[in-house]
Structures are given as C-alpha cells and as structure tokens.
ChimeraX commands (.cxc) that place a marker at each C-alpha (Angstrom):
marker #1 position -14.89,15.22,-6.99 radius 0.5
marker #1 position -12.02,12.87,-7.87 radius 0.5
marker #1 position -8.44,14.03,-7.23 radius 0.5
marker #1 position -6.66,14.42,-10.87 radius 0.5
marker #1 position -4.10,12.03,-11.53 radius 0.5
marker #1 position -1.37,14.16,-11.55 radius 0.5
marker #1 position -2.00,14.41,-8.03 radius 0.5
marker #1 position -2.60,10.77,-6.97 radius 0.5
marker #1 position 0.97,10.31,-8.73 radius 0.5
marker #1 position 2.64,12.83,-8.34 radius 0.5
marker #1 position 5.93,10.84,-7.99 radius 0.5
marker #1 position 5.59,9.94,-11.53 radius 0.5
marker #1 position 4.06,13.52,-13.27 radius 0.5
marker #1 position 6.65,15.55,-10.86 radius 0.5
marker #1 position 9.85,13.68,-9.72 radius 0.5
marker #1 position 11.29,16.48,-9.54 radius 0.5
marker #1 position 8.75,17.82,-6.58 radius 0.5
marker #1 position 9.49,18.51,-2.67 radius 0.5
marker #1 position 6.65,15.69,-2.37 radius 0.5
marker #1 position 8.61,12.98,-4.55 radius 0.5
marker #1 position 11.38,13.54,-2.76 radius 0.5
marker #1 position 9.90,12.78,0.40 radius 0.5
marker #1 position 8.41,9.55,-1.14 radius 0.5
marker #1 position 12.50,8.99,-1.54 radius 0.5
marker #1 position 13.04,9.78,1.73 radius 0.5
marker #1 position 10.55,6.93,2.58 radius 0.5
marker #1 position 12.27,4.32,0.35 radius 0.5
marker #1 position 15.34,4.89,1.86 radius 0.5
marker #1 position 14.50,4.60,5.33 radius 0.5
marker #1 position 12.44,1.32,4.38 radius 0.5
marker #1 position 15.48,-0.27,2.59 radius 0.5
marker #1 position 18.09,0.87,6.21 radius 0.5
marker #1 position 14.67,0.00,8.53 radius 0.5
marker #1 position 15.92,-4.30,8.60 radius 0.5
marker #1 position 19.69,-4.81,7.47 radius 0.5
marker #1 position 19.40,-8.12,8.86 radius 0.5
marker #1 position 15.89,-9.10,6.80 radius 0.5
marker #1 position 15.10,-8.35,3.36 radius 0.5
marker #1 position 11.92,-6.36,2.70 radius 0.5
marker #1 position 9.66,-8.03,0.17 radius 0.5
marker #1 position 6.15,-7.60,1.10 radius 0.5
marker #1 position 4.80,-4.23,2.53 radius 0.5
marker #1 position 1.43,-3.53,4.11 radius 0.5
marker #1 position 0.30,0.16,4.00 radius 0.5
marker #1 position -2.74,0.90,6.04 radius 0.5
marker #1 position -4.49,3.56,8.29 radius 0.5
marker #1 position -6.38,3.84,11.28 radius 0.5
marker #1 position -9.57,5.24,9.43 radius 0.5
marker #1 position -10.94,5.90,5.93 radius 0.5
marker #1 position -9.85,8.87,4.38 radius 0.5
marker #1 position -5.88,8.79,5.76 radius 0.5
marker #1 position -4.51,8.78,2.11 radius 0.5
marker #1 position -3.44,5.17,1.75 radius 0.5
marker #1 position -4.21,4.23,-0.97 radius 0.5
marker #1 position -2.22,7.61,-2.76 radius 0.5
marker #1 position 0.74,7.06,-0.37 radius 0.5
marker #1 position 1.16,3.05,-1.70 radius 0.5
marker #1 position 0.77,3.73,-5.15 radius 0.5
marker #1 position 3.44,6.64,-4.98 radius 0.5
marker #1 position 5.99,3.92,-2.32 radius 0.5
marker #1 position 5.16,1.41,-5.51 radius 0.5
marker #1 position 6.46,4.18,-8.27 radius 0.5
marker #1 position 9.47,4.99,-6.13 radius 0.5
marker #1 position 10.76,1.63,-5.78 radius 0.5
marker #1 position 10.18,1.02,-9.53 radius 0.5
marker #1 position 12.15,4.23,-10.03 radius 0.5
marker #1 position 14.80,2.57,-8.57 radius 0.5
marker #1 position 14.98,-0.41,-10.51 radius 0.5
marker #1 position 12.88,-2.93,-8.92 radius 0.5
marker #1 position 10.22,-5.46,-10.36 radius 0.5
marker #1 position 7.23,-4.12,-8.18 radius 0.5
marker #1 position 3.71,-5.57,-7.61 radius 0.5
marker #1 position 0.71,-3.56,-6.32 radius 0.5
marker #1 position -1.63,-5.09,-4.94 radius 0.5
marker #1 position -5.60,-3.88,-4.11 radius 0.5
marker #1 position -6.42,-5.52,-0.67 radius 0.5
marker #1 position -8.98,-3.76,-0.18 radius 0.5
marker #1 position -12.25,-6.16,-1.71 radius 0.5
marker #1 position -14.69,-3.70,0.35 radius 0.5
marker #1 position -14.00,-0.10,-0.92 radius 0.5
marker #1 position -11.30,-0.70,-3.70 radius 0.5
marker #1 position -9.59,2.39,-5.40 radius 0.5
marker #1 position -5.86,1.38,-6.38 radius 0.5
marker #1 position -7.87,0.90,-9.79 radius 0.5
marker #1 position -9.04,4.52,-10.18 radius 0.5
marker #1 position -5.26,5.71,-9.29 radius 0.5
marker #1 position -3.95,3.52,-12.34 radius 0.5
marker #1 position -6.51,4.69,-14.37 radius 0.5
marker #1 position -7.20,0.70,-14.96 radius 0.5
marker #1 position -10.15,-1.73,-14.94 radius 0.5
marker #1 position -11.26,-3.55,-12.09 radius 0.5
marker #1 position -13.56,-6.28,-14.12 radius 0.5
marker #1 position -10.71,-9.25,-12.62 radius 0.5
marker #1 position -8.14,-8.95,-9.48 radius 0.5
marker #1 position -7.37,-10.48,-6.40 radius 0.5
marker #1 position -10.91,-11.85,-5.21 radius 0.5
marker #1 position -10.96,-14.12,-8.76 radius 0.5
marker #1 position -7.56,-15.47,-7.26 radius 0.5
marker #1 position -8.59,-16.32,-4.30 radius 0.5
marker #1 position -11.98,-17.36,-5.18 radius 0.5
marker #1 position -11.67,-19.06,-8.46 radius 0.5
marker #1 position -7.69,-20.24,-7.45 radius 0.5
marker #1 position -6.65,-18.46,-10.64 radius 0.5
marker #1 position -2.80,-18.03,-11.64 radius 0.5
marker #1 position -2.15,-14.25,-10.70 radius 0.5
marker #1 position -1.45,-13.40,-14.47 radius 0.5
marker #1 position -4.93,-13.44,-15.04 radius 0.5
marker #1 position -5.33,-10.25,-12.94 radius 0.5
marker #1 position -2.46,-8.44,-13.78 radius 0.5
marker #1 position -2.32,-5.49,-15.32 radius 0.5
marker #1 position 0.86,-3.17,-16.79 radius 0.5
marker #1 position 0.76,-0.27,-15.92 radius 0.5
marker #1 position 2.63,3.08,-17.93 radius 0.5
marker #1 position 5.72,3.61,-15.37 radius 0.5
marker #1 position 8.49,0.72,-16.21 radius 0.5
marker #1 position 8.95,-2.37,-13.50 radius 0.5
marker #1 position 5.65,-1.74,-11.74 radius 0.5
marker #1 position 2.59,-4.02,-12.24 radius 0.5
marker #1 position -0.97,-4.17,-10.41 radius 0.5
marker #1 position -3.83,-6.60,-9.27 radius 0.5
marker #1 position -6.63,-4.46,-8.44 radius 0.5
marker #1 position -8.88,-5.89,-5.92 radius 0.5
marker #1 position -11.70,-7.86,-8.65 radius 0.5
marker #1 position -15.45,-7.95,-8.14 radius 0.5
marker #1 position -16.24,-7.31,-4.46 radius 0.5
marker #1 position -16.30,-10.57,-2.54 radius 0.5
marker #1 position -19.05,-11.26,0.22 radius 0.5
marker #1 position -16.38,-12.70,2.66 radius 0.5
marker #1 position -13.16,-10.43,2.03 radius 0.5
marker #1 position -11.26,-11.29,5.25 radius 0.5
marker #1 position -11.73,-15.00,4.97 radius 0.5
marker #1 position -10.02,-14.98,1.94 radius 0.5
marker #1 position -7.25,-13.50,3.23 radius 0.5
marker #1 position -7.05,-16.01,6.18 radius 0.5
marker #1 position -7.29,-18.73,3.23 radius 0.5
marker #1 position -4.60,-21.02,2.08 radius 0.5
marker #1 position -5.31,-19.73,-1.51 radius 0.5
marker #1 position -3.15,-16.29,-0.31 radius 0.5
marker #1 position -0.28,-18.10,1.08 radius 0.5
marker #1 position 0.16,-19.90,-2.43 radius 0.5
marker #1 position -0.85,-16.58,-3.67 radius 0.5
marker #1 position 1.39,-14.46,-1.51 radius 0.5
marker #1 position 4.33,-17.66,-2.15 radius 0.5
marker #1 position 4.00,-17.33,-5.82 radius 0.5
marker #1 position 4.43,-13.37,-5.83 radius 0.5
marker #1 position 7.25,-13.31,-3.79 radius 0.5
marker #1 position 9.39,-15.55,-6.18 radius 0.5
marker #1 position 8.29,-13.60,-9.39 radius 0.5
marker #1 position 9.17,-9.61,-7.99 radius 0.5
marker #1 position 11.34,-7.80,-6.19 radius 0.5
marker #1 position 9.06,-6.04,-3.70 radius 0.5
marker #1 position 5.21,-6.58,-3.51 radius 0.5
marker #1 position 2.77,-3.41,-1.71 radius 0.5
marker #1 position -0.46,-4.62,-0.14 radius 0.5
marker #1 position -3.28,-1.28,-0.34 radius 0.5
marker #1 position -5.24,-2.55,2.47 radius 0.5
marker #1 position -8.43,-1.29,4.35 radius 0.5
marker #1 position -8.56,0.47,7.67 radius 0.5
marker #1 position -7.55,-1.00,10.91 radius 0.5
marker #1 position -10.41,0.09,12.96 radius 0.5
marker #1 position -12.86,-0.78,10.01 radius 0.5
marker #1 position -12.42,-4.35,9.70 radius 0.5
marker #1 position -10.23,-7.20,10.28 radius 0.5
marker #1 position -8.29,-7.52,7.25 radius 0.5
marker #1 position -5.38,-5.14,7.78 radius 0.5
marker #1 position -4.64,-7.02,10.75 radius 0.5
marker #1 position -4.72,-10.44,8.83 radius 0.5
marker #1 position -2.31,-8.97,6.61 radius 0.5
marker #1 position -0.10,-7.86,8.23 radius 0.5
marker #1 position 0.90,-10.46,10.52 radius 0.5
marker #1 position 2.09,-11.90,7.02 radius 0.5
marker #1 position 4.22,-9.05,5.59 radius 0.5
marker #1 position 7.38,-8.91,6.17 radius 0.5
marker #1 position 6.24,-4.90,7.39 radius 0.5
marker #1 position 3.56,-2.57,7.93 radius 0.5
marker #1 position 3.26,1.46,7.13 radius 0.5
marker #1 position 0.88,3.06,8.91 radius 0.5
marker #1 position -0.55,6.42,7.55 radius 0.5
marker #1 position -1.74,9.28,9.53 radius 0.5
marker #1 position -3.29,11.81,7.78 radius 0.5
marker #1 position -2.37,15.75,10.44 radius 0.5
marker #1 position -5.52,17.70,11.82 radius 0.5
marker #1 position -7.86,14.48,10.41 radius 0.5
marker #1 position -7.59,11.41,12.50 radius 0.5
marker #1 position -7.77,11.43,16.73 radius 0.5
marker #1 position -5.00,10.45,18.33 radius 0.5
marker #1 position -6.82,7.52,20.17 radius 0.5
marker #1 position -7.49,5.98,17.38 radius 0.5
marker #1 position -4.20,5.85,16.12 radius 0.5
marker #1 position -2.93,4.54,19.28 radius 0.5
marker #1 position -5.32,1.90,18.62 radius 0.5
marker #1 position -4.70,1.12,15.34 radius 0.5
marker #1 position -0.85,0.64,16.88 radius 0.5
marker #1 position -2.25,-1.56,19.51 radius 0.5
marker #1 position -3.85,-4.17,17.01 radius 0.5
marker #1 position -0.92,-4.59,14.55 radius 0.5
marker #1 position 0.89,-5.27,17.86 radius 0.5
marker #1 position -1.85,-7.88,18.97 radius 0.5
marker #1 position -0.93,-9.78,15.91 radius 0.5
marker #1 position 2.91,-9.06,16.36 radius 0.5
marker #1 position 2.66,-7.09,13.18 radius 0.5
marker #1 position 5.99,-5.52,12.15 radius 0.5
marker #1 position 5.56,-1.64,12.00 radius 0.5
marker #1 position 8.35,-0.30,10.16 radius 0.5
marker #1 position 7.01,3.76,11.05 radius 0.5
marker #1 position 4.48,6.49,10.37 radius 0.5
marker #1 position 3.71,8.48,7.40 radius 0.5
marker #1 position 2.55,11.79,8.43 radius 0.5
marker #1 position 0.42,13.30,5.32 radius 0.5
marker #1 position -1.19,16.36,4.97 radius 0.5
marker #1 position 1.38,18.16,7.53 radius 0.5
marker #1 position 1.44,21.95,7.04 radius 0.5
marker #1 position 5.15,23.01,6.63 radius 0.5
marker #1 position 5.14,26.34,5.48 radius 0.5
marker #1 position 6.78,27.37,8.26 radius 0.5
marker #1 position 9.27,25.23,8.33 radius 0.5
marker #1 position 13.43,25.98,8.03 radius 0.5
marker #1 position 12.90,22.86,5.76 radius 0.5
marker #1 position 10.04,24.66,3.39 radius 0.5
marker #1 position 12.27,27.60,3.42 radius 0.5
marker #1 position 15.20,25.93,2.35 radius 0.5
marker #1 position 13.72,24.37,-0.61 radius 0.5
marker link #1:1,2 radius 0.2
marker link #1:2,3 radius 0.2
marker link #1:3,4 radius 0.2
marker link #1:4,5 radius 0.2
marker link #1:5,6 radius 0.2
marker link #1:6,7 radius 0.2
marker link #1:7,8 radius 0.2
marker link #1:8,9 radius 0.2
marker link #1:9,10 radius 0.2
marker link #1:10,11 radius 0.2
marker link #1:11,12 radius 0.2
marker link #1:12,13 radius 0.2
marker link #1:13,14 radius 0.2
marker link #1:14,15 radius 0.2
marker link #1:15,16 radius 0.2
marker link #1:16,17 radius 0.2
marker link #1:17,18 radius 0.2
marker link #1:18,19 radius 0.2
marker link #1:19,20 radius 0.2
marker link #1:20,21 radius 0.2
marker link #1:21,22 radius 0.2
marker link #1:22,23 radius 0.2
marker link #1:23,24 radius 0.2
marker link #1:24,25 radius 0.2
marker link #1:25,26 radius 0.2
marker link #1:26,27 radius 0.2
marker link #1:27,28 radius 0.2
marker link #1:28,29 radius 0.2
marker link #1:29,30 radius 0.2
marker link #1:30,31 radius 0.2
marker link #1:31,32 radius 0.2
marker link #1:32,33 radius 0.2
marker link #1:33,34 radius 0.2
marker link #1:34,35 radius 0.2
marker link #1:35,36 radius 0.2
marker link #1:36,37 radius 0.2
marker link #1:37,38 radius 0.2
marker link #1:38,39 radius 0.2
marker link #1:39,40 radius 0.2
marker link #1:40,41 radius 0.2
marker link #1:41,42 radius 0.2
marker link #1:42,43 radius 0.2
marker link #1:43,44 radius 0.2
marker link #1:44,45 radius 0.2
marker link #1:45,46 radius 0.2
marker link #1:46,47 radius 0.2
marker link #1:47,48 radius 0.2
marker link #1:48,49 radius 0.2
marker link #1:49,50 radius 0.2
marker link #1:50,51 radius 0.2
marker link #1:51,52 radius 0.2
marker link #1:52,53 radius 0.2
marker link #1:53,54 radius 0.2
marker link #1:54,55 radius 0.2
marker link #1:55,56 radius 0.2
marker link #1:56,57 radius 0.2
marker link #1:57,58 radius 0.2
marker link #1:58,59 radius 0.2
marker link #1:59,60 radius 0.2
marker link #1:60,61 radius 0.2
marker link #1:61,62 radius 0.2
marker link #1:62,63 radius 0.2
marker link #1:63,64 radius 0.2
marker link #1:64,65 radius 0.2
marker link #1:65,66 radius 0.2
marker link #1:66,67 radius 0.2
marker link #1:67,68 radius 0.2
marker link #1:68,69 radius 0.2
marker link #1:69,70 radius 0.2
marker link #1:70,71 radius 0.2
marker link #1:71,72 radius 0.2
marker link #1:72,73 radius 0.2
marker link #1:73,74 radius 0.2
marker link #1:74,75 radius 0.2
marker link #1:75,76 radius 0.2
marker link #1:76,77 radius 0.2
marker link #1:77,78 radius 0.2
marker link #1:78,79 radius 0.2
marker link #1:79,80 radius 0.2
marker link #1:80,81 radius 0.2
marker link #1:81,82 radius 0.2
marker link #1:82,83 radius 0.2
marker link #1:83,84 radius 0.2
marker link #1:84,85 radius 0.2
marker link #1:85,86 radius 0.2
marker link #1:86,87 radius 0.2
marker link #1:87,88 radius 0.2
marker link #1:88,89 radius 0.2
marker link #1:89,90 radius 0.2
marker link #1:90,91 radius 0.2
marker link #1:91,92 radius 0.2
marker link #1:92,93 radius 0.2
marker link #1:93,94 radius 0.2
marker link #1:94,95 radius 0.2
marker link #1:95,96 radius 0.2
marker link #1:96,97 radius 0.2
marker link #1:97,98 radius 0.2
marker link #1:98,99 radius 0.2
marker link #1:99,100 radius 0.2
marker link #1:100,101 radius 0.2
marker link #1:101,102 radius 0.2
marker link #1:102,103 radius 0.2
marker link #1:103,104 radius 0.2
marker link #1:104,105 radius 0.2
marker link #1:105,106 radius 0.2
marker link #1:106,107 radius 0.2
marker link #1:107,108 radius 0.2
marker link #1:108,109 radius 0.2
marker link #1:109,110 radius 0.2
marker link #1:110,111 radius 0.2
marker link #1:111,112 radius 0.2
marker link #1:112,113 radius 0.2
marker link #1:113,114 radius 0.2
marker link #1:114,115 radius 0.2
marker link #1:115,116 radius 0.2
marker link #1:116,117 radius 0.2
marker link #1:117,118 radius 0.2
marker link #1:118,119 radius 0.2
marker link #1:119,120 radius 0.2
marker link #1:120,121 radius 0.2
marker link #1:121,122 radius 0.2
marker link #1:122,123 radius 0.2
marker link #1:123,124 radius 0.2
marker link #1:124,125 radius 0.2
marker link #1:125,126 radius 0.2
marker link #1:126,127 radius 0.2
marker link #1:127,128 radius 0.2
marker link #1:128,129 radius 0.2
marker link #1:129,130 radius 0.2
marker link #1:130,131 radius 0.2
marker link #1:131,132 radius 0.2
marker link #1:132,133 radius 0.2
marker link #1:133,134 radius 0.2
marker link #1:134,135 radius 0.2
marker link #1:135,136 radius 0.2
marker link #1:136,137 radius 0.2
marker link #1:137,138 radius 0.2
marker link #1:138,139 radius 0.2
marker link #1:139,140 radius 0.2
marker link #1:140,141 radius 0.2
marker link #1:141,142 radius 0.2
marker link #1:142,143 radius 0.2
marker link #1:143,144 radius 0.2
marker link #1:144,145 radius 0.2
marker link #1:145,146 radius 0.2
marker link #1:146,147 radius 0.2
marker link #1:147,148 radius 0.2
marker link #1:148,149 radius 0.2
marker link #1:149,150 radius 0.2
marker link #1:150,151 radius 0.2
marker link #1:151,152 radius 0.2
marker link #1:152,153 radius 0.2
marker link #1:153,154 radius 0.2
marker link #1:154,155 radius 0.2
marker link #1:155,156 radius 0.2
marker link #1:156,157 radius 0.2
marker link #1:157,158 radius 0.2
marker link #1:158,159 radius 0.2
marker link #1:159,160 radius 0.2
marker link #1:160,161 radius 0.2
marker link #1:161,162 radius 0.2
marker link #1:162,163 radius 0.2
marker link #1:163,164 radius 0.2
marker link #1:164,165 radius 0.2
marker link #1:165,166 radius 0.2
marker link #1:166,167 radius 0.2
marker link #1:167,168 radius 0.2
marker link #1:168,169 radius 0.2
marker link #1:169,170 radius 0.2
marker link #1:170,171 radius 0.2
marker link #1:171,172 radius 0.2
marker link #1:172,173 radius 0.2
marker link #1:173,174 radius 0.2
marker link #1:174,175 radius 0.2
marker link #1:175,176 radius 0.2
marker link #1:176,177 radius 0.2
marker link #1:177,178 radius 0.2
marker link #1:178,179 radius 0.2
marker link #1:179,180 radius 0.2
marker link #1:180,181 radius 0.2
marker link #1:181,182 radius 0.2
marker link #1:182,183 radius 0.2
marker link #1:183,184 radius 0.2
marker link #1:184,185 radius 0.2
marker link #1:185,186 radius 0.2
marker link #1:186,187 radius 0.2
marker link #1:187,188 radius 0.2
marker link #1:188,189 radius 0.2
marker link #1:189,190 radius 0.2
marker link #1:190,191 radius 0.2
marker link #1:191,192 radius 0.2
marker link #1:192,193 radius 0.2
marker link #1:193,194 radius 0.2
marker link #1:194,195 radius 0.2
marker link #1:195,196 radius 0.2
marker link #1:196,197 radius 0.2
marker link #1:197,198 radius 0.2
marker link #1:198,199 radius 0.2
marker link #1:199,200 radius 0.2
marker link #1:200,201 radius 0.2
marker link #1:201,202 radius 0.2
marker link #1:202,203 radius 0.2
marker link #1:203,204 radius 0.2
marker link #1:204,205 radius 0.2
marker link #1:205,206 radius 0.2
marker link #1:206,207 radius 0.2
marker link #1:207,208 radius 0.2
marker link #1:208,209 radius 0.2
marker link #1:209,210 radius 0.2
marker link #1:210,211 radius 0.2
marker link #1:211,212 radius 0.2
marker link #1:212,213 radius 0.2
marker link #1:213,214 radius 0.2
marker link #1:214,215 radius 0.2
marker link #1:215,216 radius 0.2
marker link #1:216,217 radius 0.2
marker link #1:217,218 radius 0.2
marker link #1:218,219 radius 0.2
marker link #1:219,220 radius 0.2
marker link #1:220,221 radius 0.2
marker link #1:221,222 radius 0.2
view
C-alpha cells in the first residue's frame, strides 16, 4: 500500500508538526556543519532499501525551499526510482535522457506545488545507471545545476546495493546517511560508513528515522 502524501510530505501538509520541526533542526545543522565551505550539492542515501530516503530528501528539499532557497531535487536513483511518486509527478523524461541523450536539464524539469523547489525525476530506467554517473555528461550536468540554484539534493540508491551512491558522493559537496531504528543491522551501517570513506566521501551526519520517543523528556515537553 502506498504511504499518502500527506505523509511523504509532511513538512509541507504540517509545518507546524514535531516532525517538520525536526526536518528544521536538520537544515540548521547542515547550514553550521562547513562555515568554511558552502553547501550546494547534498547526497542522501542509506545503507539498505527501505531506510526512508527517499521521504527524508524530499522533506530536506521542502525545508530549504521554506527558507527561501532555489532548490533542485534530483532522482538518482535510475534502478528503483520513487522521488516521482512523492511529487505526485510523471516520470516519462528525467535524468537518464540527460545523460543519455546530452539533453539541457530543462527538458526534465518539472515544478512542483511548494514555491522555489523544482525536480528531475530519474527518466526511463537506463541499462547502465552507474556509468552514467561516472560520465562526463554529469559533471556538465552537475556544473550547469550548480550555477542555476541555490542548493541541489541527490535521492540516491543504497550503498550496499550498488555502486552509485558511492560515485556520487565523492562529488557532493556532502553526504546524509539515513538509518532507519529497529530496521537496519548495525554492521551494515558501519559498512555503508566505511565505503563513503573509501571514496573520501564527506559525511555531514546521521538521520535516525523511525526512533520511538514516547518516552522521551523531549516528547513530553512538546
């Protein structure tokens, strides 16, 4: 069964919520995490399907949009794509026809209804997804994005699936790595750590989803 959209985006449907706000608590930390470096491109990823990744980027994206900034959402993920079913948006054209076809990004672009925040779902599923990443199509790609918006979030697959989180990342400027409590072992997160470090990946922290608080002085303060 699919989760309703007011859930997926919750950050837009209830800003108000104890979960929005900790999507602002997020932003924050992200924008204090590199006072030396600006923070343009974003990688969020997990150590297995399943983590919430895909929710957790698409609610970072709305956030920063909130706030003011031109933000591009990007669907990474040309295996299992869903960014498109969050958005409630087509998927007939997105990043594989730019990389494959060396198409100007506006082709795949799509508006979506919360102000400053624009996505390219991932297009028709490619037969070589992680050698298009590794192409020099992306870097004009990734080049051209950077100049047109403020902040640009990569939805990317698994890190102990395939390869192409780890591609990635090496060329973001950071990497979010979800962990989704009482669902993924603890090795494998550790090893999902251990390969954006083999490619010198910058990890900016952890998002811990689906953490029981209820009995928490913080659940019983709100």
């Amino acid at each position: 069964m699919s989760v309703p959209l007011a859930r997926k985006l919750i950050t837009s449907t209830s800003p108000k919520s104890i979960i929005s706000e900790q999507f602002r608590t997020i932003r924050t930390n992200i924008e204090f995490s590199s006072p030396d470096q600006t923070i343009k491109t974003i990688l969020v990823t997990s150590s297995v399907p399943g983590e919430g990744k895909t929710t957790t980027a698409a609610n970072l994206a709305v956030v920063f949009a909130q706030e003011g900034k031109k933000v591009l959402i990007v669907d990474s993920d040309m295996r299992k794509p869903a960014l498109h079913y969050t958005f409630d948006i087509l998927n007939e054209k997105g990043l594989s026809n730019v990389l494959t076809r060396h198409q100007n990004h506006f082709l795949a672009l799509s508006n979506t209804n919360i102000e400053n925040l624009f996505i390219i779902p991932s297009g028709p599923i490619p037969p070589n997804p992680s050698e298009l990443l590794s192409t020099q199509k992306f870097e004009i790609f990734l080049e051209e994005v950077k100049e047109l918006y403020d902040l640009i979030i990569f939805d990317a697959p698994p890190l102990l699936s395939v390869t192409d989180a780890q591609i990635l990342s090496h060329k973001c400027d950071g990497t979010i790595l979800v962990v989704k409590s009482g669902f993924v072992d603890k090795v494998d997160v550790l090893k999902a750590k251990t390969s954006l470090n083999t490619v010198h990946a910058k990890i900016l922290g952890v998002v811990l989803n689906n953490y029981n608080t209820t009995n928490s002085n913080y659940y019983e303060y709100y």
